[in-house]
Residue frames as qw, qx, qy, qz and C-alpha x, y, z in Angstrom:
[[0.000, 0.889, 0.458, 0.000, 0.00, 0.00, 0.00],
 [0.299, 0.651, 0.019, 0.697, 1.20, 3.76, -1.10],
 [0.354, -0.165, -0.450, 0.803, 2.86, 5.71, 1.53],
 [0.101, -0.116, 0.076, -0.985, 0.84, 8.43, 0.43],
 [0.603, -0.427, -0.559, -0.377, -2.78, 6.61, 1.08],
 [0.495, -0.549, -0.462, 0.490, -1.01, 6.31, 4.59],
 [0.129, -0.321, -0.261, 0.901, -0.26, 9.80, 5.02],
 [0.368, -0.365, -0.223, -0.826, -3.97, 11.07, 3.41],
 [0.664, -0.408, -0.627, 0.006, -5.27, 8.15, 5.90],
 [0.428, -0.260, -0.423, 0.755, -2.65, 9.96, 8.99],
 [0.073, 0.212, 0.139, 0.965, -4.11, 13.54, 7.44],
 [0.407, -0.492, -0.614, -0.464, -7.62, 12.65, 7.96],
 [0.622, -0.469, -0.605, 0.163, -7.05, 12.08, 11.64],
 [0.421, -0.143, -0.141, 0.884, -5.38, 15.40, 12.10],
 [0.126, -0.212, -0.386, -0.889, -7.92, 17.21, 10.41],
 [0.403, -0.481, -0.757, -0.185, -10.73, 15.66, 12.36],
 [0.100, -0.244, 0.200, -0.944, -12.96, 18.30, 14.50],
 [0.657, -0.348, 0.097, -0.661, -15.05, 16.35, 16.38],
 [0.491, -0.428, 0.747, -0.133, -14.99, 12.96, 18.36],
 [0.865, 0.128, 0.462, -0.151, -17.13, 10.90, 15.98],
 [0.661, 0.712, -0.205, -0.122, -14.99, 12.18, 12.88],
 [0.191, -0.772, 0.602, -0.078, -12.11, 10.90, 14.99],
 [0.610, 0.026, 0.790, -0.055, -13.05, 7.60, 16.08],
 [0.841, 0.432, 0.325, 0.008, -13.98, 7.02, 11.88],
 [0.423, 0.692, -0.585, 0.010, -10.76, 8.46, 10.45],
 [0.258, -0.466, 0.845, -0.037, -8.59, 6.08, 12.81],
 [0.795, 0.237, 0.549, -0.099, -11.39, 3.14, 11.80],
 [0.742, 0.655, -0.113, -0.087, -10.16, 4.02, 8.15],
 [0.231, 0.699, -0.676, -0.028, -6.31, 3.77, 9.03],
 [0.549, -0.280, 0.772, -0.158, -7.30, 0.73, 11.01],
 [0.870, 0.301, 0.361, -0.151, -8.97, -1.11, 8.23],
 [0.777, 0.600, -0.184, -0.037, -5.88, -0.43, 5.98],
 [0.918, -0.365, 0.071, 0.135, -3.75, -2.52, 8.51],
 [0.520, 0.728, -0.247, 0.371, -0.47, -0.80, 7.30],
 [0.801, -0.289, -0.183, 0.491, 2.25, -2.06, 9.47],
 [0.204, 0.295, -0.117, 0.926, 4.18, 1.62, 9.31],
 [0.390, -0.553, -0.089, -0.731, 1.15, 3.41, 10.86],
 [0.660, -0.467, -0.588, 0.039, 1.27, 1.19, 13.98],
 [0.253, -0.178, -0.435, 0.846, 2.72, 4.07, 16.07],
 [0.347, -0.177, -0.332, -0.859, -0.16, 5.85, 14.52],
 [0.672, -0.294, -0.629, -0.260, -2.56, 3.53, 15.78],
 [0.624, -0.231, -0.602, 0.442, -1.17, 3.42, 19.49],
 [0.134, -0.141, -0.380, 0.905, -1.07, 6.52, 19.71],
 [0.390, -0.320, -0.528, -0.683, -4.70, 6.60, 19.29],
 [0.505, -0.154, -0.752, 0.394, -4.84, 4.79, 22.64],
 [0.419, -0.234, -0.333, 0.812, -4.37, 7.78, 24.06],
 [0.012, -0.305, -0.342, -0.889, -6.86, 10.13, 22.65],
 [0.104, 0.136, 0.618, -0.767, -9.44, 9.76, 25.55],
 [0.707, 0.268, 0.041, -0.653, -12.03, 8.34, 22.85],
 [0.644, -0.048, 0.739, -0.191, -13.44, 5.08, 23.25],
 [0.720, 0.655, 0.120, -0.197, -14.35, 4.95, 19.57],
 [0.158, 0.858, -0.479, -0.100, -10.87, 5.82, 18.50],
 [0.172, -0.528, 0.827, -0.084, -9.40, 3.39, 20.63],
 [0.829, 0.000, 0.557, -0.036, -11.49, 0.24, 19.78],
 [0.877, 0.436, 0.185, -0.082, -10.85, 0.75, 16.46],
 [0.052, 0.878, -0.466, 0.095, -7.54, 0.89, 17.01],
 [0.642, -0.209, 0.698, -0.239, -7.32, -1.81, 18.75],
 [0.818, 0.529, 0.220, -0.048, -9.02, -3.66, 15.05],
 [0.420, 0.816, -0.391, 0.068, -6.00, -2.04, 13.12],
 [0.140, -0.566, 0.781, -0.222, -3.10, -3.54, 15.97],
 [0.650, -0.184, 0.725, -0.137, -4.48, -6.90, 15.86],
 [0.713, 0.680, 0.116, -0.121, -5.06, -6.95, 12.22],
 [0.219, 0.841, -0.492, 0.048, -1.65, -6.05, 11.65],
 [0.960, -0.166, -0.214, 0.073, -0.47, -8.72, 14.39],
 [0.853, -0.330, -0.106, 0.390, 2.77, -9.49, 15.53],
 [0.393, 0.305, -0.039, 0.867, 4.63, -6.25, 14.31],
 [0.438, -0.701, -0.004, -0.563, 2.34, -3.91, 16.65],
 [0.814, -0.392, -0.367, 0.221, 3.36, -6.91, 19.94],
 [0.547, -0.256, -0.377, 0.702, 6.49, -4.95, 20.95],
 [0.064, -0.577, -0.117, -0.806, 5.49, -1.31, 20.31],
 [0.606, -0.567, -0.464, -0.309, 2.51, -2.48, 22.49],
 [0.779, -0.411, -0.280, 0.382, 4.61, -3.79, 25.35],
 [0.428, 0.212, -0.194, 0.857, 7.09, -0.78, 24.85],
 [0.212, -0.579, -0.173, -0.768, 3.46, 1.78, 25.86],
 [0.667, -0.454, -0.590, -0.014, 3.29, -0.31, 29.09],
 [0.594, -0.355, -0.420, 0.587, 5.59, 1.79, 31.03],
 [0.027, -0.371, -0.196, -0.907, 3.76, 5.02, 29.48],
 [0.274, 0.059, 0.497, -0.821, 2.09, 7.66, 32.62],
 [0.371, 0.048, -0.498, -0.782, -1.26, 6.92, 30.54],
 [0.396, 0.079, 0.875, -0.265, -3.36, 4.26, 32.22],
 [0.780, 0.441, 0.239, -0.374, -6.13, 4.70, 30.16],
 [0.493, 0.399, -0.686, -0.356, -3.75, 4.15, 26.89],
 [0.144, -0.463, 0.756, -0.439, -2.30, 1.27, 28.98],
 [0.646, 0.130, 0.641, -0.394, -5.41, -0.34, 29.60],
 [0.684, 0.590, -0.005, -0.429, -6.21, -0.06, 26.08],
 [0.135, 0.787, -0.601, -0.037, -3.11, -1.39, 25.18],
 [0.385, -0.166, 0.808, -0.415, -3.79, -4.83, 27.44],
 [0.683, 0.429, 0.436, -0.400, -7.22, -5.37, 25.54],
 [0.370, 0.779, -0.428, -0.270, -5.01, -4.99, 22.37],
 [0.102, -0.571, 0.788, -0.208, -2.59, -7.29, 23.48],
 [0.326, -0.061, 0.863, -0.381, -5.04, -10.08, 24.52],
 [0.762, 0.568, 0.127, -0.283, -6.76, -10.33, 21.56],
 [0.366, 0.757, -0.483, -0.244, -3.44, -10.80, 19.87],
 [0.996, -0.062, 0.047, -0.032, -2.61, -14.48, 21.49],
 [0.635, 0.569, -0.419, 0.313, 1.36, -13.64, 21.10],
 [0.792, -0.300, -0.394, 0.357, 3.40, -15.31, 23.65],
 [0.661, 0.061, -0.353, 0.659, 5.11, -12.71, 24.05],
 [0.365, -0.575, -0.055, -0.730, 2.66, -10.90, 25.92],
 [0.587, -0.285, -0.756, -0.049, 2.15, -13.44, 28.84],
 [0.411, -0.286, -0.634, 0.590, 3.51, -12.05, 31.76],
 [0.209, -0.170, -0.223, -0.937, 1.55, -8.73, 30.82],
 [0.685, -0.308, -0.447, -0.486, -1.89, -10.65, 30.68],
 [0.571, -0.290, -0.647, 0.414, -0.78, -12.93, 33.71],
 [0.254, -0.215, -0.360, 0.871, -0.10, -9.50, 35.77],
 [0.298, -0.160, -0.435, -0.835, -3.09, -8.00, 34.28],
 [0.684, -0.323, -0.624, -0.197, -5.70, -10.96, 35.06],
 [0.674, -0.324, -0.599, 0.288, -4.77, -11.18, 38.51],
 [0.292, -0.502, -0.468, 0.666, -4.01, -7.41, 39.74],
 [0.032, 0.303, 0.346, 0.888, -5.19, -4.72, 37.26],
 [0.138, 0.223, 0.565, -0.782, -7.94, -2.33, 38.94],
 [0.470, 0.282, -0.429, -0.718, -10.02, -2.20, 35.66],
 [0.614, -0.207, 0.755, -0.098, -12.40, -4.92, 35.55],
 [0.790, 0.610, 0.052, -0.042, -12.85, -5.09, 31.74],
 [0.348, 0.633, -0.686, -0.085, -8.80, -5.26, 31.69],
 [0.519, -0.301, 0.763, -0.239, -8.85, -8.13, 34.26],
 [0.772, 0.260, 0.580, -0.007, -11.30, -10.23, 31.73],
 [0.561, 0.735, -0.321, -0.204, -9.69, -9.33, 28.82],
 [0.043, 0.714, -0.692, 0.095, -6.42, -10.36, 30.17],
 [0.645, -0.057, 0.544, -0.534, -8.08, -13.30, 31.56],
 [0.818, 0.248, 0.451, -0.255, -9.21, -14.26, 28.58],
 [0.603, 0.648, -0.465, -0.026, -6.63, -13.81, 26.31],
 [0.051, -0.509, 0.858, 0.049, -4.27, -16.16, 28.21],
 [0.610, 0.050, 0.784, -0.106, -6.29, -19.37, 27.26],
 [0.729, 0.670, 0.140, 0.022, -5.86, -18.16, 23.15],
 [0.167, -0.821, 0.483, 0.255, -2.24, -17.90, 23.50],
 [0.759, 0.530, -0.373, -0.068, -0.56, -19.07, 20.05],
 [0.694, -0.482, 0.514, 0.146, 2.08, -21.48, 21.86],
 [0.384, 0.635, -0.611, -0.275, 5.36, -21.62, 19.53],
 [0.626, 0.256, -0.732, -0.084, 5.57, -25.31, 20.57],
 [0.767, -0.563, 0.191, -0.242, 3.68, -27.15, 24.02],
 [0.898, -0.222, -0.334, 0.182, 6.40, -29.38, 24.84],
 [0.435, 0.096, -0.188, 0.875, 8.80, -26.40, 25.31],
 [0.171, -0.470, 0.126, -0.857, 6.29, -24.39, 26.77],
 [0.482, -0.398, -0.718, 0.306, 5.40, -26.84, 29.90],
 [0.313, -0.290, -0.518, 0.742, 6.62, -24.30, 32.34],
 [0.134, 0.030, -0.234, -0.962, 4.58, -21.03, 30.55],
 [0.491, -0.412, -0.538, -0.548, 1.21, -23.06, 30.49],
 [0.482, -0.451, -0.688, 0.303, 1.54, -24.35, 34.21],
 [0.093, -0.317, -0.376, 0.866, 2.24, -21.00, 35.55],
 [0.186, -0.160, -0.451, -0.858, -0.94, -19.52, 33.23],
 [0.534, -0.292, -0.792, -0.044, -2.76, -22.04, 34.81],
 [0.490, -0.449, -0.583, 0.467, -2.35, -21.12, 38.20],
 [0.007, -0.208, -0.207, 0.956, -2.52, -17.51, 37.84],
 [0.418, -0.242, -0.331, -0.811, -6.18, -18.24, 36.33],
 [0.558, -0.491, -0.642, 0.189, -7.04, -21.06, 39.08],
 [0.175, -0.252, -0.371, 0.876, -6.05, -17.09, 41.41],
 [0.227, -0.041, -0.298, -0.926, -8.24, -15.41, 39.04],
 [0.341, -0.389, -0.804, -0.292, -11.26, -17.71, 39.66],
 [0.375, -0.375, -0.602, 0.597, -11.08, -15.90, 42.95],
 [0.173, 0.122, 0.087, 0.973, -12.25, -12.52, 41.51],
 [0.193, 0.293, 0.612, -0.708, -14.87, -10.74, 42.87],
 [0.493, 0.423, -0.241, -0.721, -16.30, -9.61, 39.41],
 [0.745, 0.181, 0.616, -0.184, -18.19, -12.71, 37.98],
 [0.754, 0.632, 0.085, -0.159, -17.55, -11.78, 34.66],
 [0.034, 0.709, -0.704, 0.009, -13.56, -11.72, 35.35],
 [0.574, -0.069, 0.788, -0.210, -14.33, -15.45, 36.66],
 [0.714, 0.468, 0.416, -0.313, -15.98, -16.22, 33.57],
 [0.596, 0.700, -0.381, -0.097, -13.60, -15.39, 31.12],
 [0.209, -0.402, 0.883, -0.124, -11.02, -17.36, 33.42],
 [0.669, 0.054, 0.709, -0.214, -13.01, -20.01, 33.36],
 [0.646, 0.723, 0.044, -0.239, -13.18, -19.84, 29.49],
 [0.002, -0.769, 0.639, 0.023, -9.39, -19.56, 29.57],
 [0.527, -0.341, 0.723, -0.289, -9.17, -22.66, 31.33],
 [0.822, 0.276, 0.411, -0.282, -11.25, -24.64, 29.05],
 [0.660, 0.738, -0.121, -0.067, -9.16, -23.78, 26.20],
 [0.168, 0.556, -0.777, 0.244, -6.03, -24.69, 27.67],
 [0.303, -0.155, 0.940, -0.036, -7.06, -27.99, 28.72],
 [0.803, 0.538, 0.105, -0.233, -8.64, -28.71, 25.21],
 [0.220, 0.772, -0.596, 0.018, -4.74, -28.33, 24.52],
 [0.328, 0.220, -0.876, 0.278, -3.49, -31.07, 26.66],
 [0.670, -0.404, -0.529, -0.329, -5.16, -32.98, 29.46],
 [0.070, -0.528, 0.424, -0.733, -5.28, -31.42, 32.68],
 [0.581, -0.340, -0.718, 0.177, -6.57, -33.12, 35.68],
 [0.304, -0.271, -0.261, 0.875, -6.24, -29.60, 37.63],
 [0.287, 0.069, -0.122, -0.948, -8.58, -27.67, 35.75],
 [0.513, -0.255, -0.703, -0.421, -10.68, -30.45, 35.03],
 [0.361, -0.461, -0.679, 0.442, -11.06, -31.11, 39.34],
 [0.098, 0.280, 0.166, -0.940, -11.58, -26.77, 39.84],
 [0.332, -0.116, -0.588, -0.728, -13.77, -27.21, 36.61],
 [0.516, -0.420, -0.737, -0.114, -16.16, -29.51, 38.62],
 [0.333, -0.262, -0.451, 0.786, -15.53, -27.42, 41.79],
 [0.108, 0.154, -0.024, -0.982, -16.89, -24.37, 40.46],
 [0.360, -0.235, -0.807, -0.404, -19.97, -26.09, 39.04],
 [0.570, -0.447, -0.662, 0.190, -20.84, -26.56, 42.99],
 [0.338, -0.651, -0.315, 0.602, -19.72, -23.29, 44.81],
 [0.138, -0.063, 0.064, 0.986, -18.93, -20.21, 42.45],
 [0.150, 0.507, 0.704, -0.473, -22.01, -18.10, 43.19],
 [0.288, 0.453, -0.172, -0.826, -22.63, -16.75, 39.94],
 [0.863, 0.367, 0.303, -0.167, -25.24, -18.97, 37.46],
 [0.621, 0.769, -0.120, -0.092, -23.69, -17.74, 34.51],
 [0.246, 0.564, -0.788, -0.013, -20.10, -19.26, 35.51],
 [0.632, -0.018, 0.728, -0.266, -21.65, -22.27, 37.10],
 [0.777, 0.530, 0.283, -0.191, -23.23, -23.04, 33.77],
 [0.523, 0.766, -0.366, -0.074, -20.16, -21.89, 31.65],
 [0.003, 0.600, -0.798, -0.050, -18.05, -24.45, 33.70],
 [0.732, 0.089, 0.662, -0.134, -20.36, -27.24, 33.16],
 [0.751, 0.638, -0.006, -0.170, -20.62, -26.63, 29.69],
 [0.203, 0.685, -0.694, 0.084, -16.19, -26.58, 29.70],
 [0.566, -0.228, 0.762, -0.219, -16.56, -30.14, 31.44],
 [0.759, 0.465, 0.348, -0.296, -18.95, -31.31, 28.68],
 [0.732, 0.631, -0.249, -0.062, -16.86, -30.51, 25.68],
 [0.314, -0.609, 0.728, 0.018, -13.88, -31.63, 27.62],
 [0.671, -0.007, 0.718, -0.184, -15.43, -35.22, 27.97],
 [0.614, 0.376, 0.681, 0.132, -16.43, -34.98, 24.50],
 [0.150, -0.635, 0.211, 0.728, -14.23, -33.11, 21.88],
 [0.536, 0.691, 0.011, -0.485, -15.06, -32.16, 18.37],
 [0.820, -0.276, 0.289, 0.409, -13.72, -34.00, 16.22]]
């Protein structure tokens, strides 16, 4: 794609006088996934419009692994809101080399839409190869068996989603024993039901 489509695409967003014209110029730079514009895109994060930033977010995961370190580089940026945004980015993106992010995310972030994001992106992590990543799934594990603990029901729910997908991977006996646990005591229907259903397809996988 023509530098210069990116820089009428970068113009648009400069030019834009009002929030919704913002949040639909970045949706145009986002749909033309141009791997140069990803500082372009991040810093969108940061614009303090929710519009902006999901479709930002579309553009940085579209792109894919070139946007991963930028991302990680915005983590140590004053911004929280980018930050957060950044996280939800991230955890849609399934690259390993986000983990300990999402891990630290899922378990102490104050945000509870980052918590279940994070949450739930570590049980769609692309693994470059499970036998070399033993030690990387066990500890995932266990920081979502912490997460099950979360006051927010819907943070619990994506964990519990997490879970399922990582022991569709390999056969767990740990997730599968919490899996049945939670069935019986977590006091929300809607994860009671979402870990019976993660028991079910266990027992009986697609084929």
């Amino acid at each position: 794609m023509s530098s210069a489509f990116a820089l009428t695409l970068l113009h648009n967003i400069e030019q834009a006088d009002s929030a919704s014209k913002l949040a639909d110029a970045v949706q145009q730079l986002a749909d033309a996934a141009i791997p140069e514009t990803v500082p372009h895109l991040i810093k969108a994060l940061g614009y303090n419009n929710p519009g902006a930033a999901l479709a930002a977010i579309e553009g940085l995961v579209k792109i894919g692994p070139p946007a991963v370190e930028p991302l990680l580089n915005l983590l140590d940026d004053y911004n929280y809101g980018a930050r957060a945004w950044a996280i939800r980015a991230l955890s849609l993106m399934g690259d390993a080399r986000a983990l300990g992010v999402l891990q630290e995310a899922a378990l102490n972030d104050f945000a509870l839409s980052v918590r279940r994001a994070a949450a739930r992106g570590l049980g769609f992590i692309h693994w470059p190869d499970l036998s070399s990543a033993q030690n990387d799934i066990q500890k995932t594990i266990d920081v979502l068996l912490q997460v099950l603990q979360d006051p927010e029901w819907v943070v619990r729910f994506a964990a519990t989603t997490a879970l399922h997908n990582l022991a569709t991977l390999q056969p767990n006996a740990e997730i599968l024993e919490k899996l049945h646990t939670l069935t019986q005591t977590d006091p929300s229907l809607a994860v009671r039901a979402r870990a019976q259903w993660a028991i079910q397809s266990i027992a009986s996988p697609q084929p």
